[in-house]
C-alpha positions as CSV (number, residue, x, y, z in Angstrom):
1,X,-23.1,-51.4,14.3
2,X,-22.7,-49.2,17.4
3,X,-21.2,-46.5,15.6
4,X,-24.1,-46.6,12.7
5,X,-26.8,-46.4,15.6
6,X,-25.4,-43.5,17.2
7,X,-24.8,-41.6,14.2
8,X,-28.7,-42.4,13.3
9,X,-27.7,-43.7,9.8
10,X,-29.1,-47.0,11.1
11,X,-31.9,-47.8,13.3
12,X,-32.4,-50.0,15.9
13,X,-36.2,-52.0,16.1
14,X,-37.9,-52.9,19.4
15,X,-40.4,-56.3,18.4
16,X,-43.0,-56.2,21.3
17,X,-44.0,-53.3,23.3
18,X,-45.4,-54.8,26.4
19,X,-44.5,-53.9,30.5
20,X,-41.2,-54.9,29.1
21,X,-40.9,-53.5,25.4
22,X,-41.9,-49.9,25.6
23,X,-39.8,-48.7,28.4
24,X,-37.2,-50.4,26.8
25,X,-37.8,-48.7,23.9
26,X,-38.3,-45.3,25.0
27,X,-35.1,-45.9,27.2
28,X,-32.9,-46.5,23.9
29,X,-34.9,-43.6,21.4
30,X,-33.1,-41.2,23.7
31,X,-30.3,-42.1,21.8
32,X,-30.9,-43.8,18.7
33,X,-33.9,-44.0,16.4
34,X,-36.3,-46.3,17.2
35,X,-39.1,-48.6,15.1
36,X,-41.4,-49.8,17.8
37,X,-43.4,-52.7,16.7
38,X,-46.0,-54.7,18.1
39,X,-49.0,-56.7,16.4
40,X,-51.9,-55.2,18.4
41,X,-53.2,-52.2,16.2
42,X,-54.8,-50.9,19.5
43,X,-52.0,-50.5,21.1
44,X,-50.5,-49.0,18.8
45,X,-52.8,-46.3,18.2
46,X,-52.8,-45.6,21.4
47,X,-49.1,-44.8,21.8
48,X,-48.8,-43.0,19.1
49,X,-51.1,-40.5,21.4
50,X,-48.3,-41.1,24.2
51,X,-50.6,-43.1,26.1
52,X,-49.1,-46.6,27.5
53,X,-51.7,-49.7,27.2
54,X,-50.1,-50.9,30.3
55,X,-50.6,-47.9,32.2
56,X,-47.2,-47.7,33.4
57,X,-45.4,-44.7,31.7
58,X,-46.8,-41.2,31.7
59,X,-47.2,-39.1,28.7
60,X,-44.0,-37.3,29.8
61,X,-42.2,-40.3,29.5
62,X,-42.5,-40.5,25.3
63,X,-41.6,-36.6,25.0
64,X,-38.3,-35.7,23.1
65,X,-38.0,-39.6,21.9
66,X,-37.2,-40.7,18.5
67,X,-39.3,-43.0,18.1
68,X,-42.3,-44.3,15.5
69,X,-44.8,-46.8,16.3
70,X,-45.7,-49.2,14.1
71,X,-47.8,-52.6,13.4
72,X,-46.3,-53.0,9.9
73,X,-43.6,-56.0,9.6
74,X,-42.3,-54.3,6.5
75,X,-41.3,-51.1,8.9
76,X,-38.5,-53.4,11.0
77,X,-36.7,-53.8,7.3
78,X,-35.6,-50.2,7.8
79,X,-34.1,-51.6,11.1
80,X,-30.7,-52.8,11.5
81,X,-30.4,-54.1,15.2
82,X,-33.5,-56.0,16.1
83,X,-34.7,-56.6,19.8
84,X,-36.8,-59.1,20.5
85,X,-39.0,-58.8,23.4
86,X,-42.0,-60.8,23.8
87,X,-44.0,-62.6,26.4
88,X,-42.6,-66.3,27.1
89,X,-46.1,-67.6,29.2
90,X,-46.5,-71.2,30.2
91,X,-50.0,-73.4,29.1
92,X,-52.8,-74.9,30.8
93,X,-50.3,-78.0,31.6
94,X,-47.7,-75.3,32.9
95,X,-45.1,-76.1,29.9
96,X,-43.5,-73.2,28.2
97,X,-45.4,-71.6,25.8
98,X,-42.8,-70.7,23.1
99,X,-45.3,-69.4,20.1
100,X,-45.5,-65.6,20.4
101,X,-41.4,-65.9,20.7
102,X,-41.1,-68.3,17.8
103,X,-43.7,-65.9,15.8
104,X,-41.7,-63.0,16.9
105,X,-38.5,-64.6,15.6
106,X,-40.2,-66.0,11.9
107,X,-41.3,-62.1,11.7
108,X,-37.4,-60.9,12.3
109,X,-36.5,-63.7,9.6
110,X,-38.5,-62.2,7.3
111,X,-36.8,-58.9,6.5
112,X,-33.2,-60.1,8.2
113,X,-30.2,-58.7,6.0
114,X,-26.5,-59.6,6.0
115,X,-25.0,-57.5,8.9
116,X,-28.2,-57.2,11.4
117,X,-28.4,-58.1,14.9
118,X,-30.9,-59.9,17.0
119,X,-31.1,-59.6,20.1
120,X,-34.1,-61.7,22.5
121,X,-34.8,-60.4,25.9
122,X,-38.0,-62.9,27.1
123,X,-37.2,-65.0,29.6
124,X,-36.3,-68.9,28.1
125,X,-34.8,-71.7,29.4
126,X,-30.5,-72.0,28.7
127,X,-30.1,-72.9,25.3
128,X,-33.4,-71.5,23.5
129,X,-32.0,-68.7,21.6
130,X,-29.5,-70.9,19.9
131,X,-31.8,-74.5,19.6
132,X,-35.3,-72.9,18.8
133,X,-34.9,-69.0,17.5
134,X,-31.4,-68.6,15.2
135,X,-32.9,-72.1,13.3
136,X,-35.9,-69.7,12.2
137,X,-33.9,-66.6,11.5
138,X,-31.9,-68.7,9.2
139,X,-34.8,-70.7,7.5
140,X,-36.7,-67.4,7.0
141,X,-34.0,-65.1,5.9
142,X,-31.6,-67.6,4.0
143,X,-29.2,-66.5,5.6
144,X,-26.2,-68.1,7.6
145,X,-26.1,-67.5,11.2
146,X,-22.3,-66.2,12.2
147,X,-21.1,-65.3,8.8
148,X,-24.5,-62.8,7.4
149,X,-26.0,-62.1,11.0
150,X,-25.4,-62.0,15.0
151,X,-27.0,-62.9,17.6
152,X,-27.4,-61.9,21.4
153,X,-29.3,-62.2,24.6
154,X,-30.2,-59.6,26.7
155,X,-32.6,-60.6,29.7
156,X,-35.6,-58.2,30.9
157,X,-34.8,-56.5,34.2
158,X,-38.5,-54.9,34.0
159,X,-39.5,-54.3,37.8
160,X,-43.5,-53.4,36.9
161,X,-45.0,-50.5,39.5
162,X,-41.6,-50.0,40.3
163,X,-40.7,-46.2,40.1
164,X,-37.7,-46.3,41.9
165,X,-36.0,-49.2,39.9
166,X,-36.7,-48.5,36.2
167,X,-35.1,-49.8,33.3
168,X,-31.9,-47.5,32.8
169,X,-31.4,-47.8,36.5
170,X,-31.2,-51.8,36.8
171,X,-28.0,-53.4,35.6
172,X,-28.5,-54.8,32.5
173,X,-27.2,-58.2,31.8
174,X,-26.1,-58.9,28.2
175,X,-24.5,-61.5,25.9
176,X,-23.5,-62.0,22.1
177,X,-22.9,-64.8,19.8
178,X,-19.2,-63.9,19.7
179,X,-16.6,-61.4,20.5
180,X,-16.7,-58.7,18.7
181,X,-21.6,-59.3,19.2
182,X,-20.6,-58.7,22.9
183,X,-18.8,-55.5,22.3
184,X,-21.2,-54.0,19.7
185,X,-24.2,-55.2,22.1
186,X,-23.2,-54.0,25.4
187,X,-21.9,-50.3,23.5
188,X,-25.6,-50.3,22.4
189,X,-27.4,-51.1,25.8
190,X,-24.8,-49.2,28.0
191,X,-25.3,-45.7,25.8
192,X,-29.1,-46.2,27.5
193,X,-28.6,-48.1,30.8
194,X,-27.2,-45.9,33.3
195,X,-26.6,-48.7,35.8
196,X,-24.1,-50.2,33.3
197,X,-24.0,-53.8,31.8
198,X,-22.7,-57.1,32.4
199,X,-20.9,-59.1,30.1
200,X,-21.9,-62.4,30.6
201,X,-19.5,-65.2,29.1
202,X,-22.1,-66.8,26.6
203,X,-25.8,-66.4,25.8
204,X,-26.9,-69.6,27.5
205,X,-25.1,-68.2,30.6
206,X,-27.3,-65.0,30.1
207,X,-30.4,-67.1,29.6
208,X,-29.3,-69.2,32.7
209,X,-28.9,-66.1,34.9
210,X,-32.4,-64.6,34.0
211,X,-34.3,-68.1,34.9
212,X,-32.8,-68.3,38.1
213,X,-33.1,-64.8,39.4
214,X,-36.8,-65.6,39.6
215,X,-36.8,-69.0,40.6
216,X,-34.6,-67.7,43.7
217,X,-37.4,-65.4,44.7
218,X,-39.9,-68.4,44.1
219,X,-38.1,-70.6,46.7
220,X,-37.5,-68.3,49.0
221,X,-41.1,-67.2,48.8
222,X,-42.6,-70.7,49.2
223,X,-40.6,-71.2,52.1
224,X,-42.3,-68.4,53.8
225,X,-45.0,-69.6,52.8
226,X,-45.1,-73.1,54.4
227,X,-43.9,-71.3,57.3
228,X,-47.2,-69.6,57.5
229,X,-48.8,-72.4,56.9
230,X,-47.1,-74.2,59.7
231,X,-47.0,-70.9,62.4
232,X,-51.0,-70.9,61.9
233,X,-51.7,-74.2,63.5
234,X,-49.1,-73.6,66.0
235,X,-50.9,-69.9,66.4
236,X,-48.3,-68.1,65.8
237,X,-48.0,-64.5,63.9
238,X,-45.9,-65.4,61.1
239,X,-45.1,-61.6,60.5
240,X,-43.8,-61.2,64.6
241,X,-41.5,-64.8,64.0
242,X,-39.7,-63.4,61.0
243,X,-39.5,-59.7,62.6
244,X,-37.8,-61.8,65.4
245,X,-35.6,-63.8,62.9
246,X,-34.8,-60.6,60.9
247,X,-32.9,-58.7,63.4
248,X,-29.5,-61.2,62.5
249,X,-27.8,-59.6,60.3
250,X,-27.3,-62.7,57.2
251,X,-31.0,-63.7,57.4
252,X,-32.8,-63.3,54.3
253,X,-36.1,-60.9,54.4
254,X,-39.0,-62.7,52.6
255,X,-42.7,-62.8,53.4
256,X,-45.2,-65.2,52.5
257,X,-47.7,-64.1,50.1
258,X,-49.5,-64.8,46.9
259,X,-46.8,-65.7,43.6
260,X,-48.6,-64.8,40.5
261,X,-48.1,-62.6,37.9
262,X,-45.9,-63.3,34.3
263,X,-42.5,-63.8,36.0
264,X,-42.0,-65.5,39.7
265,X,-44.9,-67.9,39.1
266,X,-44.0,-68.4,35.0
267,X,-40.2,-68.5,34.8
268,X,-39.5,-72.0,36.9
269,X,-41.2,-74.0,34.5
270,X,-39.2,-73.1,32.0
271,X,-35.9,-74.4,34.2
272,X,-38.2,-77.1,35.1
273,X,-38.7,-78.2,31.6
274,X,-35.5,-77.8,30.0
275,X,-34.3,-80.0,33.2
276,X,-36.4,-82.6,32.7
277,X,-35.4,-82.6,29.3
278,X,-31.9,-83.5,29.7
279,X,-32.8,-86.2,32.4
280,X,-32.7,-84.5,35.6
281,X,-36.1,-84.3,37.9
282,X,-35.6,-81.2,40.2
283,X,-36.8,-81.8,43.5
284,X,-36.4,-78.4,45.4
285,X,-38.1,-76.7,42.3
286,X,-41.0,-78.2,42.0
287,X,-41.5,-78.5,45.7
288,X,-41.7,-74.6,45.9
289,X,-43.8,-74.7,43.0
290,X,-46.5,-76.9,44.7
291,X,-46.9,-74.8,47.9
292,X,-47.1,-71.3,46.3
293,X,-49.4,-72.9,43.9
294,X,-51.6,-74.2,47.0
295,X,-52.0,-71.0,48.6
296,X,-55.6,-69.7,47.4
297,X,-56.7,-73.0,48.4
298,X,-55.3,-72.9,51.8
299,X,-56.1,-68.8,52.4
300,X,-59.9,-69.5,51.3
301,X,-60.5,-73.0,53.5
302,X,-59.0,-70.6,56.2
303,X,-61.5,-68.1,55.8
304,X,-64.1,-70.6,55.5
305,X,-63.1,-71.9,59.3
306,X,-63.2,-68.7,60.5
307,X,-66.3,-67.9,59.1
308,X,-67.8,-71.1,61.0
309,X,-66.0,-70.2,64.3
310,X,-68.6,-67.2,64.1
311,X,-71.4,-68.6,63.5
312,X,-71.9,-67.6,59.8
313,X,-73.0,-70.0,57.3
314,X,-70.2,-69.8,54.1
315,X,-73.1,-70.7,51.6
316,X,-75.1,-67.4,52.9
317,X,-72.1,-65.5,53.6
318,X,-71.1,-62.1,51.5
319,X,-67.4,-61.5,51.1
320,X,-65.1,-58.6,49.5
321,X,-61.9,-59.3,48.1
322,X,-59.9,-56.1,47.8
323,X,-57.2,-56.2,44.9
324,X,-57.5,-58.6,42.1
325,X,-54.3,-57.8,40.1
326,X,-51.4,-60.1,40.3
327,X,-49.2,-57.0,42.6
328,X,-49.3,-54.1,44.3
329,X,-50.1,-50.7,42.5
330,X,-50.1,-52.2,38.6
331,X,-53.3,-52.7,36.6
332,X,-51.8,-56.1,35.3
333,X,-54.4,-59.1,35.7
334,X,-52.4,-62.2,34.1
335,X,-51.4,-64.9,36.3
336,X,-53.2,-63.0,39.0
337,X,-53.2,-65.8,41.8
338,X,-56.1,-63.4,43.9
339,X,-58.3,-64.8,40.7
340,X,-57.4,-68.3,42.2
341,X,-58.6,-67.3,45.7
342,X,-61.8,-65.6,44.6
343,X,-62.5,-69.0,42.3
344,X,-61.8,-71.0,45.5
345,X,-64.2,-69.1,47.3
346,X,-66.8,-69.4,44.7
347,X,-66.2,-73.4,45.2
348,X,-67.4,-73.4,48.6
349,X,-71.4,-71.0,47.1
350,X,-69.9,-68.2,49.4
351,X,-71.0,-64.7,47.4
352,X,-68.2,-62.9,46.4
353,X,-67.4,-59.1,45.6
354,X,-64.1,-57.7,44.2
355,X,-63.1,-54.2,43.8
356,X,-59.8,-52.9,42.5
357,X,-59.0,-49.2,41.6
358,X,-56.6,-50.3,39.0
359,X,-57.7,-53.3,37.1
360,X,-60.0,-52.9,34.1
361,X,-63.4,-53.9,34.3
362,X,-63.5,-55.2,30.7
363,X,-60.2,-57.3,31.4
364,X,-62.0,-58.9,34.2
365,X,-64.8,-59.8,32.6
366,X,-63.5,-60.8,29.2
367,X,-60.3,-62.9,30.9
368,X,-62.3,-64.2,33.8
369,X,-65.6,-64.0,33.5
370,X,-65.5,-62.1,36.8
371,X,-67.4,-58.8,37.4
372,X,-65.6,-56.1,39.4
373,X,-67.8,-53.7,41.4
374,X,-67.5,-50.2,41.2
375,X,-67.6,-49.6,45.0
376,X,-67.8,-51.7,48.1
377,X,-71.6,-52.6,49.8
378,X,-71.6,-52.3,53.5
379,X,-72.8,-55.5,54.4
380,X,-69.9,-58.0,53.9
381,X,-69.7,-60.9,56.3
382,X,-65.1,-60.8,55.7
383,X,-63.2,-59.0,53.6
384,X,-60.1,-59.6,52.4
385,X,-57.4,-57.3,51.5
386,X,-54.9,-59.0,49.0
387,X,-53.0,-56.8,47.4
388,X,-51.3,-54.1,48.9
389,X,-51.9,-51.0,46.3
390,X,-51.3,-47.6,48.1
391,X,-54.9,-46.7,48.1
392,X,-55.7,-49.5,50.7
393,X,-52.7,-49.0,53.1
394,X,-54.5,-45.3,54.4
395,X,-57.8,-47.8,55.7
396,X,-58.3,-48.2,59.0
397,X,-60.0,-50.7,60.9
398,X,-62.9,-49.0,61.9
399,X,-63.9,-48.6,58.0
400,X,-63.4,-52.2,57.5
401,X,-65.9,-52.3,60.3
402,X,-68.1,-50.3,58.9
403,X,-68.4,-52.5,55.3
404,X,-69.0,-55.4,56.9
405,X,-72.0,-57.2,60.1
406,X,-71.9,-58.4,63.2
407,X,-68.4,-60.6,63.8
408,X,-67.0,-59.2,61.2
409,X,-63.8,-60.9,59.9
410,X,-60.7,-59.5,57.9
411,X,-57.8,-61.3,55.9
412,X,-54.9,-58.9,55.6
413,X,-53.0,-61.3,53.0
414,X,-49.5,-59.3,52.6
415,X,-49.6,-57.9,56.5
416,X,-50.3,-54.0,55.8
417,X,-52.1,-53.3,58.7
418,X,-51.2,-53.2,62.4
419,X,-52.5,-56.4,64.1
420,X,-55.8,-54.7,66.3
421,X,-56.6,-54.6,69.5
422,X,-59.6,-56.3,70.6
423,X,-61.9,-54.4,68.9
424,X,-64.7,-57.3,68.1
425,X,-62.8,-57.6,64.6
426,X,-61.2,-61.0,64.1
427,X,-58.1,-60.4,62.3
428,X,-55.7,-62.7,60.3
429,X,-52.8,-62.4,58.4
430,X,-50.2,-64.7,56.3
């Protein structure tokens, strides 16, 4: 298979061309030719002008690629080595939401031939690939899984906003349905990813690895954050306690903050669920779940204390939230857990602005029914800062000042800014 790819007299498909997809993509047409699917027309359209819908990637980065885009299924039959990489969300009731990966797998079936590879890269719970996706490639191709066709799993490394850490620079994990899979797999990704790969011993081990990198983060996150939960009625700076703590050399550098987005706040469900299934109720999990989930709620009754302690009525009060997308210096909205503050905020009738210089207007509204202002006003009762995109990090406090009245009050949710001096500015931080 490798040596077919290389020499271009087979191609290689990429199903999906999200935050994760595309790079990936553009990463492997460097040395092989690509078929770049995905179902949205739109976005399509819009690479094809080298123009990434996720506004990560600059035009520059789909220069001297060999790559066509494509929202045709019957284009991936021209493929040969199919990668699958989709978005794996969770539902309302916070269960995995398999259907764009089970679509995604029914649309490889379709036009699978005897000697092709799969390979799934969205992040599942250990066993997945083999119980839920091979059982559709075989029903939809006819074809027997092992003997006509091989399977592997790959997990995304995507770090998005990260310019420093990009996809052929993060070691890539991979996995194959048998020997000689492994091989073929990890000559394909390695040819692309400069970092190297990692064999890993089976694909549930792969998918075991991937679920647990971000349910790490998640704990160690949450703890933080009931730290600053518990430092605040003991009136301590959270931010000066784990400076303190951080100058020993083995203890781990976390801060508390806001866990949203599609990975750290999605992924431990799907361990959760897959545990539960086999009889086993996590404990540890789900308690780092529940606090990092409770954290709008406890950042906006927060505000709403402080704006009693100076004399301003929350109902006729006028606050700013700076940042509404779910990190630092991305235009990504989903999972955004600011959206949970500003809908907190809304509970208690206090009047609420957002700006954001990345975020899309039209995203806003049509996700959230939220309307993002183009600028600031100048007179805001608090503002709170909660993300930290690089625009905001330059403002000082005297133009925080100067947006807001008398006792003016600002929530620096991730810590960017220096804690004040008495300046008339009441100040507070995670």
């Amino acid at each position: 298979m490798y040596k077919g790819l290389i020499q271009k007299e087979k191609n290689l498909s990429v199903i999906g061309l999200g935050y994760v997809g595309l790079p990936l993509a553009l990463a492997l047409a460097k040395h092989f030719h690509v078929i770049g699917f995905d179902i949205n027309s739109d976005r399509i359209e819009l690479m094809k002008k080298q123009i990434d819908p996720s506004c990560e990637l600059e035009a520059a980065d789909f220069e001297g690629r060999d790559i066509e885009f494509t929202h045709d299924p019957e284009d991936l039959r021209r493929a040969h080595f199919h990668i699958v990489a989709v978005p794996t969300p969770i539902d309302d009731h916070k269960t995995p939401n398999l259907s764009p990966l089970l679509s995604a797998s029914r649309t490889v079936g379709k036009i699978l031939k005897q000697g092709d590879y799969v390979i799934f890269e969205s992040t599942v719970y250990p066993g997945c690939t083999e119980e839920d996706c091979i059982p559709i490639l075989e029903e939809e191709s006819g074809l027997k899984f092992g003997e006509d066709f091989k399977v592997g799993y790959s997990p995304e490394r995507i770090n998005p906003g990260d310019k420093e850490h990009t996809v052929e620079k993060i070691l890539k994990v991979v996995s194959g349905s048998d020997k000689p899979a492994l091989e073929e797999i990890a000559n394909v990704y390695g040819q692309a990813i400069e970092a190297g790969v990692f064999k890993a011993s089976s694909i549930k081990v792969a998918e075991a690895a991937k679920v647990i990198e971000n349910t790490q983060r998640d704990l160690n996150i949450s703890f933080m954050n009931e730290l600053s939960i518990i430092f605040d009625k003991m009136d301590l700076d959270t931010k000066e306690v784990l400076e303190a703590a951080g100058t020993k050399w083995n203890f781990l550098k976390f801060s508390p903050g806001l866990v949203g987005g599609h990975c750290i706040g999605v992924d431990p469900y799907y361990l959760l669920h897959k545990s539960k299934e086999i009889g086993y109720n996590p404990q540890v999990i789900v308690s780092g779940r529940r606090i990092n989930d409770t954290m709008p709620s406890f950042i906006a009754k927060r505000l709403v204390q402080m704006l009693t302690q100076r004399n301003k009525n929350p109902n006729a009060s006028k606050v700013l939230v700076m940042g509404i997308t779910f990190k630092e210096n991305v235009a990504d909205i989903r999972n955004s857990k600011v959206i949970d503050v500003v809908k907190e905020l809304q509970q208690y009738s206090i009047n609420v602005h957002i700006t954001d210089p990345l975020a899309s207007p039209n995203e806003i509204s049509n996700k959230y029914n939220l309307t993002l202002n183009d600028a600031p006003s100048s007179d805001y009762d608090a503002v709170i800062v909660a993300v930290n995109h690089a625009q905001y990090t330059k403002l000082t406090m005297d133009y925080f000042k100067s947006i807001m009245r008398e006792n003016p009050i600002l929530l620096d949710i991730k810590g960017i800014y220096p804690r004040p001096e008495a300046n008339g500015l009441l100040y507070w931080r995670l």
